[in-house]
C-alpha positions as CSV (number, residue, x, y, z in Angstrom):
1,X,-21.6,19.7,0.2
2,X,-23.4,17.8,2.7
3,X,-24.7,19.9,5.9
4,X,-23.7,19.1,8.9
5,X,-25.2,17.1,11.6
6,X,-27.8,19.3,13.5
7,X,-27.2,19.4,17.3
8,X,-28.8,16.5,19.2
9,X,-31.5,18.4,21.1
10,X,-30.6,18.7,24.5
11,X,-33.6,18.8,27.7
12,X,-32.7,20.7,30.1
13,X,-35.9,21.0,32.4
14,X,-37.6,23.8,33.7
15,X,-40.8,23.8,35.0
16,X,-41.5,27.2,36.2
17,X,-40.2,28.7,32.7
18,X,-42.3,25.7,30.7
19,X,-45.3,26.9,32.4
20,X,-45.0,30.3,31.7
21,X,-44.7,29.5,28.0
22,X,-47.9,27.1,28.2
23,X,-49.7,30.0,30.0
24,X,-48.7,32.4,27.2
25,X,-49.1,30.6,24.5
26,X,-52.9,28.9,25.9
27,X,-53.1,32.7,25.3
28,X,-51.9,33.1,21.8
29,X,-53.6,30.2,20.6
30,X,-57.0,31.6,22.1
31,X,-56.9,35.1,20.3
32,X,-56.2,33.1,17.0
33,X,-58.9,30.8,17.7
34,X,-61.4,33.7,17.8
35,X,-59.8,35.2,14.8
36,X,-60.4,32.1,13.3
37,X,-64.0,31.6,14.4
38,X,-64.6,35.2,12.9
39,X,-62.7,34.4,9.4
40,X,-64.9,31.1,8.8
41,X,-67.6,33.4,9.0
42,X,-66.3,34.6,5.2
43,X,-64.1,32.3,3.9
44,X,-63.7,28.5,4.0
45,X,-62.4,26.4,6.8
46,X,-60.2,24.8,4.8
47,X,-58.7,28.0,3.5
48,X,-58.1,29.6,6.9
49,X,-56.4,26.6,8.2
50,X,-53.9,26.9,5.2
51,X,-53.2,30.4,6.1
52,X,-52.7,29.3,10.0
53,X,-49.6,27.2,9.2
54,X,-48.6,28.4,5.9
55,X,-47.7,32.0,7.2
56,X,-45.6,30.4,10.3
57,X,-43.4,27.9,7.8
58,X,-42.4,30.9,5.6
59,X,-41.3,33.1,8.5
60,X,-40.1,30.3,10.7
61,X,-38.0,29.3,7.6
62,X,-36.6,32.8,7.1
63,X,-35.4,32.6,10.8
64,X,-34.4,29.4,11.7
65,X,-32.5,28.0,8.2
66,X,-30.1,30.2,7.8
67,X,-28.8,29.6,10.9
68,X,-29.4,25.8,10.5
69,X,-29.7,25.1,6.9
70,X,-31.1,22.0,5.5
71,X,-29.7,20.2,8.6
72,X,-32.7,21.1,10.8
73,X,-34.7,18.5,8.7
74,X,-32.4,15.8,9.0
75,X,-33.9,13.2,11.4
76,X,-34.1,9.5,12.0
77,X,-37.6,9.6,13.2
78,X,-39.9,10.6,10.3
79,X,-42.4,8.4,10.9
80,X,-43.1,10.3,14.1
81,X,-43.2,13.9,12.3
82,X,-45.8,12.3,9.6
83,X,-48.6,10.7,12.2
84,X,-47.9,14.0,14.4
85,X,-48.6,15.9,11.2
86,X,-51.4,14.4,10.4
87,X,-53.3,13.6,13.4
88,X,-52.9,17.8,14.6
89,X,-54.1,18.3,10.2
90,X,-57.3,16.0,11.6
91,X,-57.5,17.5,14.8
92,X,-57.3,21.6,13.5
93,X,-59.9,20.7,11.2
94,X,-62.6,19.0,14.2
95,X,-62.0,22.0,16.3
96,X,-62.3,24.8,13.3
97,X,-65.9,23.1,12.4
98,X,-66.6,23.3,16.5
99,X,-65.8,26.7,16.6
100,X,-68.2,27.4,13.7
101,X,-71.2,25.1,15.7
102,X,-71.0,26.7,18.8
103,X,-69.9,29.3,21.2
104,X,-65.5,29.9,21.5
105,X,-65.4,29.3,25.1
106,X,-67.7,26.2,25.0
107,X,-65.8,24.7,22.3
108,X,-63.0,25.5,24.4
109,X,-64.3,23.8,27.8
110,X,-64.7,20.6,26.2
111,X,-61.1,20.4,25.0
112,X,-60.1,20.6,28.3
113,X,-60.5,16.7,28.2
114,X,-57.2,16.8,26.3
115,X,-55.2,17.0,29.4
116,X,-56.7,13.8,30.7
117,X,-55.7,11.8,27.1
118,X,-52.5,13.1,27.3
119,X,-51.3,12.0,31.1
120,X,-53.0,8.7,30.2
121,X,-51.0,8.5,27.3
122,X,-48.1,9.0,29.0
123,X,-48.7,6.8,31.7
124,X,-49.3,4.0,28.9
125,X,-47.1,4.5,25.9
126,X,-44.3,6.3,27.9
127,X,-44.1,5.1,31.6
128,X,-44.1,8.9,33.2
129,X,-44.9,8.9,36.6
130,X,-47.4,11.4,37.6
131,X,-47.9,11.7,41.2
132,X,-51.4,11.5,43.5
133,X,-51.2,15.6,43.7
134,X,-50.9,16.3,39.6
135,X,-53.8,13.3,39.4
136,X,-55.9,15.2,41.8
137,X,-54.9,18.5,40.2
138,X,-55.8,17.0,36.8
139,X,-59.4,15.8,37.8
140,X,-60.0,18.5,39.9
141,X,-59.5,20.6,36.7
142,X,-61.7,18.5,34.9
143,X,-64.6,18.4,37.5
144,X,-64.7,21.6,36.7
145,X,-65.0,21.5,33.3
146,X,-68.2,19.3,33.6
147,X,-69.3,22.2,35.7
148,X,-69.0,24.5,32.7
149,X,-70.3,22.0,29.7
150,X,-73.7,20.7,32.3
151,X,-73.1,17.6,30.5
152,X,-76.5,16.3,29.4
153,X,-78.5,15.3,26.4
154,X,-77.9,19.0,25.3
155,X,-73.7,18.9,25.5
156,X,-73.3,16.2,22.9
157,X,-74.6,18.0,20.0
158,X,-72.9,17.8,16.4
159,X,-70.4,20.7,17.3
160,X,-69.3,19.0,21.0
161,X,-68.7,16.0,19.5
162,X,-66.2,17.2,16.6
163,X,-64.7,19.4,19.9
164,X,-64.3,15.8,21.9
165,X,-62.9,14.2,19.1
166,X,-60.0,16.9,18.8
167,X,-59.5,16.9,22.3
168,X,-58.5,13.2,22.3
169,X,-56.3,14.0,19.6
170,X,-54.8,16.4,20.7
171,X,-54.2,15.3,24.2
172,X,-52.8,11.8,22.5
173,X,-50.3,14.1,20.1
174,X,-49.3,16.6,23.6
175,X,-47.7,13.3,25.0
176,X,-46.8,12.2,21.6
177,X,-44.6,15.2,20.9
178,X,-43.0,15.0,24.7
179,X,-41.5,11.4,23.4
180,X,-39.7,13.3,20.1
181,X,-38.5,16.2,22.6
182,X,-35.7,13.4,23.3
183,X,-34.0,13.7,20.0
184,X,-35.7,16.3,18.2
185,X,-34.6,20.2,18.7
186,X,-37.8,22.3,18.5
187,X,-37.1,24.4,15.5
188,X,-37.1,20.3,13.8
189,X,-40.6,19.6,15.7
190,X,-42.0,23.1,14.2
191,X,-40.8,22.8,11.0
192,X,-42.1,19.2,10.2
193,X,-45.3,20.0,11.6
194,X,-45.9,23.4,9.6
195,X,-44.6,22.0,6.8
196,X,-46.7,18.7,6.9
197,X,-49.8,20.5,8.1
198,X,-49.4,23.3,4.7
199,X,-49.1,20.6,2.5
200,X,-52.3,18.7,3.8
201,X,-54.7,21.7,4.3
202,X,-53.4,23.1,0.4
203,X,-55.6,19.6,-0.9
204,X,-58.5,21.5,0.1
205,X,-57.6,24.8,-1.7
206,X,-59.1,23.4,-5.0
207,X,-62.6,22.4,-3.8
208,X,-63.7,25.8,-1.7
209,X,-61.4,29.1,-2.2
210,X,-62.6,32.9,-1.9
211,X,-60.5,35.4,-2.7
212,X,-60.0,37.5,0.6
213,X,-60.0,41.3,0.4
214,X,-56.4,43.1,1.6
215,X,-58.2,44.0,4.7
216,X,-59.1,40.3,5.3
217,X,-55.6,39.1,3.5
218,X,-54.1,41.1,6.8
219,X,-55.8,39.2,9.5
220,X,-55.4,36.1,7.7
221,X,-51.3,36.8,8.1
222,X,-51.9,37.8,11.6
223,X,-53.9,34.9,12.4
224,X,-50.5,32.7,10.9
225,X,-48.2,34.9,13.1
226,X,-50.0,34.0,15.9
227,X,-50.5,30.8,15.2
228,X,-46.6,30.2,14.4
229,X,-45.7,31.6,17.8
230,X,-48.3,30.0,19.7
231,X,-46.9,27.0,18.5
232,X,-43.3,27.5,18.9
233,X,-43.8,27.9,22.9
234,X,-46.0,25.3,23.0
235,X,-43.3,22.8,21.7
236,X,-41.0,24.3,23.9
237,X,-42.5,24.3,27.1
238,X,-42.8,20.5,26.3
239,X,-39.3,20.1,25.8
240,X,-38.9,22.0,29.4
241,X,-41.3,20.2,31.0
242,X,-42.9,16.8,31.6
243,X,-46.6,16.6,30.0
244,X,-48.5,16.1,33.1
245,X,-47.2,19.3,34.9
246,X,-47.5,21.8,31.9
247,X,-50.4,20.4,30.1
248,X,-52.9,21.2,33.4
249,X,-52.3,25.1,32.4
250,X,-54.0,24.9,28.8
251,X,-56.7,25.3,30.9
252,X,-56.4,29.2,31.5
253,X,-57.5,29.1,27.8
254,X,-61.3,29.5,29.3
255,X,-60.6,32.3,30.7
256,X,-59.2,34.1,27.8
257,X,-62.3,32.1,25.5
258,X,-65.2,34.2,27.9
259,X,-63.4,37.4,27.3
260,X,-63.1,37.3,23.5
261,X,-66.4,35.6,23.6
262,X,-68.4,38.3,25.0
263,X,-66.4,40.8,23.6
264,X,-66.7,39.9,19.5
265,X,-69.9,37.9,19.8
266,X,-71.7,39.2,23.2
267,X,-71.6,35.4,24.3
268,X,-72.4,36.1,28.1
269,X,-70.8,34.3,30.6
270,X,-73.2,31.3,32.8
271,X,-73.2,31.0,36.5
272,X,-71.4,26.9,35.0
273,X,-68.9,28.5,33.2
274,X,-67.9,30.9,35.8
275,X,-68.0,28.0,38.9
276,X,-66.2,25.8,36.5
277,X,-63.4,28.1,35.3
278,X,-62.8,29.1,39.1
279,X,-62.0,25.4,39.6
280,X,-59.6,24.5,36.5
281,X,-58.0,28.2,37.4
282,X,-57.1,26.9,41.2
283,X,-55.7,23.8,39.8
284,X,-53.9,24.9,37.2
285,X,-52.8,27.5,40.6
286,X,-51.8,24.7,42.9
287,X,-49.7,22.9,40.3
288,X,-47.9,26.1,39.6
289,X,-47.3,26.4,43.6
290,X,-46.3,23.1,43.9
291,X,-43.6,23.1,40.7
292,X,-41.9,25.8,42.2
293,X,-41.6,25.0,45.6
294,X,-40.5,21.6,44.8
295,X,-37.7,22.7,42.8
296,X,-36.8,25.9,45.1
297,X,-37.7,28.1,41.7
């Protein structure tokens, strides 16, 4: 029997609601981040990345299919799921070998470029208008971000540069996954990109694997959990949202980065960081203001 048609995925937007989920999963994302930075320690990147997006497909799978069966795969835009696949694959990987070069909320700081790529993507490739008080918001943000990296002969070492590199990717793939919110529901935009992302991090598997122990096979499941929810209300707040006025908000991630930074690794926090992280924290603050009041929310 042939499943039915999935549901065309409806937008109904939200901004206040989006940018809730973008603040909570920034949040998610960041406490996975560090347990990720801690696992790599032990065990190879490769094999840590599998466990990320592995443990999500299985237990988004056992939640979402029987509700939509096979159906939730069907799609006309496959192309789209494969270069999203594989450019987040690439761009996981450039941040996991940042995160083993240098300090969480550094590595952190310099993806808050990614906000930048993505509103310029969307201004190119998808015609959104973004207004003179989100660009001001935006580059206010990242002003301060130069205030926490001190940009200088010191900032582009080895470890910044694979952290630049995913923060153009993954800025490019923020807008890129705003674009499929128009046809794809986001249990199909999670699915493809777990299921993709397990099946290109397994080709690693055979070249570097350490058996964990059951106390590290349990923080390797939480770290997929985590990861798997993180990523579900990050798609979604896209689909509530337009790019430019949710993706400002990733930038709360620095403060969450300087807790579990000094915290697990006693990474103390610079007079930079703490200037800079003031600034992206009152722009991220004024966008937030200025969502809600615009729409009476």
């Amino acid at each position: 029997m042939v499943p039915p048609e999935p549901a065309r995925a409806v937008r109904h937007e939200n901004v206040p609601r989006a940018i809730a989920l973008m603040l909570g999963s920034t949040f998610v994302f960041t406490c996975t981040s560090a347990l990720s930075k801690w696992l790599i320690e032990t065990y190879p990147i490769g094999e840590v990345l599998f466990s990320r997006v592995l443990v999500p497909l299985i237990g988004l799978a056992i939640i979402i299919l029987p509700r939509t069966g096979l159906a939730v795969f069907r799609t006309k835009r496959l192309k789209g799921h494969l270069l999203r696949g594989v450019s987040q694959s690439t761009s996981q990987t450039f941040l996991m070998i940042a995160f083993s070069l240098m300090p969480l909320a550094s590595a952190v700081a310099i993806n808050f470029s990614a906000p930048i790529f993505a509103t310029l993507a969307s201004i190119i490739l998808f015609r959104e208008t973004v207004g003179i008080a989100r660009w001001s918001a935006i580059l206010v943000g990242f002003i301060g971000v130069m205030i926490v990296t001190s940009p200088g002969t010191e900032t582009f070492t080895i470890g910044a540069l694979f952290a630049l590199a995913n923060a153009v990717l993954y800025g490019t793939v923020t807008a890129g996954v705003r674009d499929l919110t128009s046809t794809e529901s986001t249990e199909t935009l999670t699915l493809y990109q777990m299921l993709i992302m397990s099946a290109a991090f397994s080709l690693a598997l055979p070249f570097a694997f350490v058996l964990p122990t059951w106390a590290d096979t349990g923080w390797l499941i939480l770290n997929g959990v985590g990861n798997g929810l993180a990523q579900y209300g990050w798609t979604r707040a896209l689909h509530l949202a337009p790019t430019s006025a949710v993706t400002p908000f990733q930038y709360f991630s620095l403060i969450w980065a300087m807790l579990l930074g000094f915290a697990i690794w006693g990474d103390v926090p610079t007079v930079s960081l703490l200037i800079g992280a003031a600034i992206v924290a009152g722009s991220g603050l004024f966008l937030l203001w200025r969502e809600s009041r615009k729409r009476g929310n």
